[in-house]
C-alpha positions as a Markdown table, in Angstrom:
| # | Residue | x | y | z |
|---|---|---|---|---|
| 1 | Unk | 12.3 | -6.8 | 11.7 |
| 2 | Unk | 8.6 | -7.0 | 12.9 |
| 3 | Unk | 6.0 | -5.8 | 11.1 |
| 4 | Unk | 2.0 | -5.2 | 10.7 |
| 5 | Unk | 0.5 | -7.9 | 8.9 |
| 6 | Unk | 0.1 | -6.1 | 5.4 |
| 7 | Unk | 3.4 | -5.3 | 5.5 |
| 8 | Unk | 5.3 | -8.8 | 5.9 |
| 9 | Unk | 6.4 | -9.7 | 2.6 |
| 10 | Unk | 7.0 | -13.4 | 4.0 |
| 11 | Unk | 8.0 | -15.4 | 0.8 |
| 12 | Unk | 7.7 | -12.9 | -1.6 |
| 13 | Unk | 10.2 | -12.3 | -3.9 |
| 14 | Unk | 11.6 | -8.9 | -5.3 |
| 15 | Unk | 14.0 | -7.9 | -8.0 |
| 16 | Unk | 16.0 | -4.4 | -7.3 |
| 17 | Unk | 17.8 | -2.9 | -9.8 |
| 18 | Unk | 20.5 | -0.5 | -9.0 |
| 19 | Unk | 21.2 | -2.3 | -5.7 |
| 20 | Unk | 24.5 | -2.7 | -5.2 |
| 21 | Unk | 25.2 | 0.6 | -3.4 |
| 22 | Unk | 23.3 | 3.4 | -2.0 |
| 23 | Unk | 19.7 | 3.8 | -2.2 |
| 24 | Unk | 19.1 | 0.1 | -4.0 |
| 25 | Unk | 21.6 | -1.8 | -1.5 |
| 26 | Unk | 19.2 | -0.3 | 1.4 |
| 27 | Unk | 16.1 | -1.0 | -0.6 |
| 28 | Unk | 17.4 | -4.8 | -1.1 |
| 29 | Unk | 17.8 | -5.1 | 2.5 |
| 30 | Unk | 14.7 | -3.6 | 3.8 |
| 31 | Unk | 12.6 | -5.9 | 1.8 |
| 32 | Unk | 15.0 | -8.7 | 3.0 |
| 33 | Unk | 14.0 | -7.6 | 6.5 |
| 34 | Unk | 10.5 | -7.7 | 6.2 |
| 35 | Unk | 11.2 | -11.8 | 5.0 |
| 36 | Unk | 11.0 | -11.1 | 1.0 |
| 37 | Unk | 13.8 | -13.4 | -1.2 |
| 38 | Unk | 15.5 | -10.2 | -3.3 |
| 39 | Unk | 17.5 | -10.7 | -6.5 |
| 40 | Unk | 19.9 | -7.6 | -6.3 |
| 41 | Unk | 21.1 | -6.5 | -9.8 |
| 42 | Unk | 23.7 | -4.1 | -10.8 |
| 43 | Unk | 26.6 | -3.3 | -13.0 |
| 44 | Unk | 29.6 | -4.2 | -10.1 |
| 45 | Unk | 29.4 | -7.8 | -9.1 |
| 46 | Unk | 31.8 | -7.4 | -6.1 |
| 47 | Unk | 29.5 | -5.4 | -4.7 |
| 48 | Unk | 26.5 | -6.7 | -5.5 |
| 49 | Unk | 27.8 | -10.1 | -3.8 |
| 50 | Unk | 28.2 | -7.8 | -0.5 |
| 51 | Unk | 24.8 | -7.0 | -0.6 |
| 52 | Unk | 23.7 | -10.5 | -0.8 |
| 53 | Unk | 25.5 | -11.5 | 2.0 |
| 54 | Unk | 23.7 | -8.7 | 3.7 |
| 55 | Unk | 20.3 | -10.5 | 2.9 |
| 56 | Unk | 21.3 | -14.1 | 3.5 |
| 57 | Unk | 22.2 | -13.1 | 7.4 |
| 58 | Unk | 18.8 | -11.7 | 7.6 |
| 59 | Unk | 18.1 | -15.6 | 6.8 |
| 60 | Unk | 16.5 | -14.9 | 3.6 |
| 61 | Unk | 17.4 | -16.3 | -0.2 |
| 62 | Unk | 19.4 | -13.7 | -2.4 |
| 63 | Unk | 20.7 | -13.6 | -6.0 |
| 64 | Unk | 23.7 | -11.4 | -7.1 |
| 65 | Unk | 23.0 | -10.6 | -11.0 |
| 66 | Unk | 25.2 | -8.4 | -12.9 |
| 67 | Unk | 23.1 | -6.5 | -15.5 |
| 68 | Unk | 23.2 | -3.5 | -17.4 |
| 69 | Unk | 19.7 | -2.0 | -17.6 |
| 70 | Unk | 20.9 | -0.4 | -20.6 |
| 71 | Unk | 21.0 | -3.9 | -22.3 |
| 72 | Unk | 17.1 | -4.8 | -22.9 |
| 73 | Unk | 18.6 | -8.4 | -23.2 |
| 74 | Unk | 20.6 | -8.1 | -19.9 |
| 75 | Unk | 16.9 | -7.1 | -18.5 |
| 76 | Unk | 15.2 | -9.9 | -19.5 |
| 77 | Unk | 18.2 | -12.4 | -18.4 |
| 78 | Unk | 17.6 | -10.6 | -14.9 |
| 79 | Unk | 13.9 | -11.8 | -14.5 |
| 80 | Unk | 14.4 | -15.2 | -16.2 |
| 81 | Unk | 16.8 | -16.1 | -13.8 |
| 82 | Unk | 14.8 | -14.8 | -11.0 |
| 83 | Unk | 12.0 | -17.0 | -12.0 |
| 84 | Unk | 14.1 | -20.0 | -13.0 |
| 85 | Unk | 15.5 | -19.9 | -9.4 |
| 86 | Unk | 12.9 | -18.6 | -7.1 |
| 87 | Unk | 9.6 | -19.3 | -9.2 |
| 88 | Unk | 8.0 | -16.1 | -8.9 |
| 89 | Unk | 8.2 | -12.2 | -9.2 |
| 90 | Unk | 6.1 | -10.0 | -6.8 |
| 91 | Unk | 8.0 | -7.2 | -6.7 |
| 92 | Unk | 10.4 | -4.6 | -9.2 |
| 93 | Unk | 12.1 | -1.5 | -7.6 |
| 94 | Unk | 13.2 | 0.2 | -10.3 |
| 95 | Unk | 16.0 | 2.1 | -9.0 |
| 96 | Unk | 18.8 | 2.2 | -11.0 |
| 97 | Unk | 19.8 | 6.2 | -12.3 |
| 98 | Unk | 22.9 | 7.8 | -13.7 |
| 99 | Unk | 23.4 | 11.6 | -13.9 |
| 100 | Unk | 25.6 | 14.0 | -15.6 |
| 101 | Unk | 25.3 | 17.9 | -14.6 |
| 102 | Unk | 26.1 | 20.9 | -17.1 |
| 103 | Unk | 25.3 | 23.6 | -19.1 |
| 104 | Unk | 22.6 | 22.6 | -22.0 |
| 105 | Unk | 24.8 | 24.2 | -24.6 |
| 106 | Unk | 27.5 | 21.2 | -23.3 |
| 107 | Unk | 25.1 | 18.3 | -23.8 |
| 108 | Unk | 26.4 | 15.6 | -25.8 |
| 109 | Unk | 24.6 | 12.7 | -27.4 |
| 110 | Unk | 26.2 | 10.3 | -25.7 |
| 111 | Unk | 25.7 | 12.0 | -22.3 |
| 112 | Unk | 21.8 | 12.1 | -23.0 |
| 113 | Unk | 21.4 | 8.6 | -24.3 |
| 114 | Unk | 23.3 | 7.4 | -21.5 |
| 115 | Unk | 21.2 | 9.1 | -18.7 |
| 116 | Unk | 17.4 | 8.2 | -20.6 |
| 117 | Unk | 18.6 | 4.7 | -21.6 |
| 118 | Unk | 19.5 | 3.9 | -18.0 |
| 119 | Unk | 17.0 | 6.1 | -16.3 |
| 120 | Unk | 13.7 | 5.1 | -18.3 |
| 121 | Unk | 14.5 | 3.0 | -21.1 |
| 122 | Unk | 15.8 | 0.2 | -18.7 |
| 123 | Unk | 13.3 | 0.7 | -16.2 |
| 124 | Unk | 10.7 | 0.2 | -18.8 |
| 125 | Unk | 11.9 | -2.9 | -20.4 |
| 126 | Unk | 12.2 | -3.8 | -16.9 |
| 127 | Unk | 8.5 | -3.4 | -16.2 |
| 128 | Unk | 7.9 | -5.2 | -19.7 |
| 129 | Unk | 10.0 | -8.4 | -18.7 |
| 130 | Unk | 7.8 | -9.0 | -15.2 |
| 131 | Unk | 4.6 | -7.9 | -16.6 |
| 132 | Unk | 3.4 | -11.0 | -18.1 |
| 133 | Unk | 4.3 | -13.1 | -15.0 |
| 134 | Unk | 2.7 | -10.8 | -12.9 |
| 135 | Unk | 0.1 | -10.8 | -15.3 |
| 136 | Unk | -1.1 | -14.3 | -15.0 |
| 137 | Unk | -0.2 | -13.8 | -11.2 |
| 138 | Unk | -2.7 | -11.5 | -11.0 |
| 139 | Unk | -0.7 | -9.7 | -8.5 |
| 140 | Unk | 2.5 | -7.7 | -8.5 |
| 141 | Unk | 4.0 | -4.2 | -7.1 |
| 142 | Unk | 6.7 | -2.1 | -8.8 |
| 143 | Unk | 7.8 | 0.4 | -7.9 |
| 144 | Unk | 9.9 | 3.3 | -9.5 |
| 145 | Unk | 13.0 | 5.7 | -8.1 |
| 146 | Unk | 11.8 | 8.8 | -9.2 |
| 147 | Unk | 13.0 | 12.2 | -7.9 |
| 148 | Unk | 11.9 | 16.0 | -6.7 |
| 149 | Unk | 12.8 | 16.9 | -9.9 |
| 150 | Unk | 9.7 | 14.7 | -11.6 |
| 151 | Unk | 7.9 | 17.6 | -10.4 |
| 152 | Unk | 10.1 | 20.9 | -10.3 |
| 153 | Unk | 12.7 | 22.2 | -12.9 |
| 154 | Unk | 16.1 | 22.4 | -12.1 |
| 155 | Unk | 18.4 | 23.6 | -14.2 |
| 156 | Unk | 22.1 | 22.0 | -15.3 |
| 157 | Unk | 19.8 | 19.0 | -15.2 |
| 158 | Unk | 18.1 | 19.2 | -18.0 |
| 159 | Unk | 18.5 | 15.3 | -19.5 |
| 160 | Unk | 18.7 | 13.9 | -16.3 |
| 161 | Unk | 15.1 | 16.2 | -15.8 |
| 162 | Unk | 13.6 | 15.0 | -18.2 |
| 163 | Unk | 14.3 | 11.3 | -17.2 |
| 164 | Unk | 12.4 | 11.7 | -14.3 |
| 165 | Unk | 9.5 | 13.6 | -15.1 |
| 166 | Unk | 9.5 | 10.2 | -18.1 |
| 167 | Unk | 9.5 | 8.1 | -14.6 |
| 168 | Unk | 6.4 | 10.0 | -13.1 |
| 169 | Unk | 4.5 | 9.4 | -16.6 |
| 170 | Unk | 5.8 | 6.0 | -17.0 |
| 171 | Unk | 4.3 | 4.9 | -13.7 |
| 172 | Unk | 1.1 | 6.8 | -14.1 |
| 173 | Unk | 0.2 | 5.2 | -17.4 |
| 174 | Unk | 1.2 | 1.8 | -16.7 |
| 175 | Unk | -0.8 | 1.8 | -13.5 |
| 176 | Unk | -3.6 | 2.7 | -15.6 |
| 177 | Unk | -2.7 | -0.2 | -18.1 |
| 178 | Unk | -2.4 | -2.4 | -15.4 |
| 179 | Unk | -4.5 | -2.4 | -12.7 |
| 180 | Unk | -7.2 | -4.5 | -14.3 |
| 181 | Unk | -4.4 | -6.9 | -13.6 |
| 182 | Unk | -4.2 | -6.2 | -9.6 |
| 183 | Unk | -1.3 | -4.8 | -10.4 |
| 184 | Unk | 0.3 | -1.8 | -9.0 |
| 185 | Unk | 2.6 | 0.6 | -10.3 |
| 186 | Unk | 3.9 | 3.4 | -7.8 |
| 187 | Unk | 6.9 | 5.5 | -6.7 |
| 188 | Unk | 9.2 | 7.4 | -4.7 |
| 189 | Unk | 10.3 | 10.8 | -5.3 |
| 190 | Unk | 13.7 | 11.5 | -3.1 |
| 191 | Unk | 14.9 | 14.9 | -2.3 |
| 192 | Unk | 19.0 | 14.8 | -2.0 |
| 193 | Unk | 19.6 | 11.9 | -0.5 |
| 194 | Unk | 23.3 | 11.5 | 1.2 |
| 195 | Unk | 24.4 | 8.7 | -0.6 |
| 196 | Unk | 28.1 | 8.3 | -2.2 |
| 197 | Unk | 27.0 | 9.7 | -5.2 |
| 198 | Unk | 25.8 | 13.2 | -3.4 |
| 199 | Unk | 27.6 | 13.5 | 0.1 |
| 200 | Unk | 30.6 | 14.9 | -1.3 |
| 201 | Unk | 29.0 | 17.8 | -2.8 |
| 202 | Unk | 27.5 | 18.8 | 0.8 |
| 203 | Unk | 31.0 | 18.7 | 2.1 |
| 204 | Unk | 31.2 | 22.1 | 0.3 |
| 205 | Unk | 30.4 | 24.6 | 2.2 |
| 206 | Unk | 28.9 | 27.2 | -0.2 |
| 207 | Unk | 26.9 | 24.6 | -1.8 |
| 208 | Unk | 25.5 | 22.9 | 0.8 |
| 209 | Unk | 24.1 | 26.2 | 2.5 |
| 210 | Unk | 22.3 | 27.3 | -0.8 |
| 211 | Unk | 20.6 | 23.9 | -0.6 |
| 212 | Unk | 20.1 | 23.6 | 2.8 |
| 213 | Unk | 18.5 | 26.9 | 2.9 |
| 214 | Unk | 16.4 | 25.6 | 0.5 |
| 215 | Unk | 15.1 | 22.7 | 2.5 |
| 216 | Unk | 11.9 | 23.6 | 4.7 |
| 217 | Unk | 13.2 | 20.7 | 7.0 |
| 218 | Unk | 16.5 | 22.1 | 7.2 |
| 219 | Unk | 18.7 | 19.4 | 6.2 |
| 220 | Unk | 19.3 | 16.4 | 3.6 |
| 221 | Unk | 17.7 | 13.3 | 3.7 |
| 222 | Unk | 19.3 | 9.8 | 4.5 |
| 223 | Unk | 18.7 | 6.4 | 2.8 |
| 224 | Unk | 17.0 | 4.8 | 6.0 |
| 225 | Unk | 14.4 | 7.8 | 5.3 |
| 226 | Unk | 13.0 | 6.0 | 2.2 |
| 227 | Unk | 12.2 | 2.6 | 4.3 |
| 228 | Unk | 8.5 | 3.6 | 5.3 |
| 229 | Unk | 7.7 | 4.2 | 1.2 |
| 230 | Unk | 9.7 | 1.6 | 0.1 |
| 231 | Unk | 8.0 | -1.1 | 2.4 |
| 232 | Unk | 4.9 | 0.6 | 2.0 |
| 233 | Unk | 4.6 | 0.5 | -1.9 |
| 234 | Unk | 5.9 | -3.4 | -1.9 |
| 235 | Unk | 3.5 | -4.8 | 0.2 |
| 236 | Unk | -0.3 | -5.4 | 0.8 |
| 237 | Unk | -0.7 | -2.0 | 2.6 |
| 238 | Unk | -0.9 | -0.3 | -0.5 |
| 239 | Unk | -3.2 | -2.2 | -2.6 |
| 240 | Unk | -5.5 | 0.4 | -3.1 |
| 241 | Unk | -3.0 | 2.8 | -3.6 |
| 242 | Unk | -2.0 | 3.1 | -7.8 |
| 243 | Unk | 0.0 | 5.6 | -10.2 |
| 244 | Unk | 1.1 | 8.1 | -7.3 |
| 245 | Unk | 4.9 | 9.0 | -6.6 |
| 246 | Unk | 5.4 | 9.5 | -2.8 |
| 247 | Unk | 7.9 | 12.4 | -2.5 |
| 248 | Unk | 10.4 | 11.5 | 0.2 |
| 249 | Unk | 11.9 | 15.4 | 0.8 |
| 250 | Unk | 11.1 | 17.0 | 3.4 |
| 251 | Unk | 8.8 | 18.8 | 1.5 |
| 252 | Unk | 11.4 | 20.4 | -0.8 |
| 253 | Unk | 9.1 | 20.1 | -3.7 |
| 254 | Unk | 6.4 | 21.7 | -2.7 |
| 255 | Unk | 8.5 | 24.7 | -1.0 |
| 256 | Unk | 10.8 | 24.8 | -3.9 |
| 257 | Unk | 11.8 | 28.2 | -5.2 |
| 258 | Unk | 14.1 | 27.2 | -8.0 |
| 259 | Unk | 17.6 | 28.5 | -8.9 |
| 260 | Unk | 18.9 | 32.1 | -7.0 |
């Protein structure tokens, strides 16, 4: 992949959680192709080796680390192997996220300590476990897998919601925190994105013309939209650029007329 100067990540070094499918498998191999080392992390090691196989062809190092982000101690193991092994952290995509849709009234605990202990809980012990390397770095990006709905309501979301308006404030206050550090702390906002997780839903007829009717751009987004902010947000282009969430939706957020 060729790229502008401030955009080669030559050597660097990135940690992506959530990466062994989806959004965070293309994430891993975008920052692979722009010559960055990327420890992929994820729940399913089978899967997660796959994607590391992915990077290593692109002739770049990779690490395939199993790790529940709900497991602050998993976390940590993550970015102490990442250092023992490459020496360095310059860049955290925060991307793993779980959702469960339903009724409030059908909320369980379980369901909504599940969602914010993956969703923000993990991604902010994730932050925590890099930040004192990047620290004394004096240099590092993260960046965080947000969502339209950091900005709008939806409802029969209503944990996951709330997870990802957390995200938006989560990255807005640690960039504040931070940036005396020349650190910075960004993110993505996708619309519906047709990954594994979503395509089926727009195989449904009725459902995917009340969203699509929705969409000012007039369909759903792909993973290989996301590469522009992803690559963006990692590397040296955006050094000047702290605390925002790029929304990546066709401008569904800003059109957004909630439920019918």
């Amino acid at each position: 992949m060729t790229t502008l100067p401030k955009f080669d990540l030559t050597d660097r070094v990135a940690i992506v959680t959530g990466a062994g499918k989806g959004i965070g498998a293309r994430i891993a191999r975008v920052l692979a192709g722009a010559g960055a080392d990327v420890a992929v992390a994820g729940r399913h090691q089978d899967t997660l080796d796959a994607v590391a196989s992915e990077i290593r062809a692109l002739e770049r190092r990779a690490l395939a680390i199993r790790t529940d982000v709900q497991r602050v101690a998993e976390v940590r193991a993550l970015v102490a192997h990442t250092l023992d092994t490459f020496g360095r952290v310059d860049i955290l995509v925060n991307n793993a996220g779980v959702n469960r849709t339903g009724p409030t009234l059908d909320v369980t605990e379980e369901t909504w300590d599940w969602i914010q202990d993956t969703n923000v809980k993990g991604m902010f012990f994730a932050c925590q476990a890099v930040g004192p390397h990047m620290i004394a770095n004096r240099r590092g990006k993260i960046v965080n897998i947000g969502s339209i709905i950091s900005a709008i309501g939806l409802g029969y979301n209503v944990p996951y919601a709330a997870s990802k308006g957390a995200v938006w404030q989560l990255t807005r206050s640690l960039a504040l925190e931070w940036a005396p550090h020349n650190i910075q702390v960004n993110a993505i906002g996708p619309g519906y994105v047709l990954t594994d997780q979503v395509r089926w839903l727009f195989e449904q007829p009725e459902f995917a013309e009340k969203i699509l009717r929705k969409q000012p751009s007039g369909r759903a987004g792909e993973v290989e939209d996301l590469d522009g902010a992803v690559l963006f947000l990692a590397s040296s282009a955006s050094d000047y650029v702290n605390g925002q969430m790029i929304f990546v939706d066709g401008a569904s957020a800003a059109g957004w007329m909630g439920p019918e």
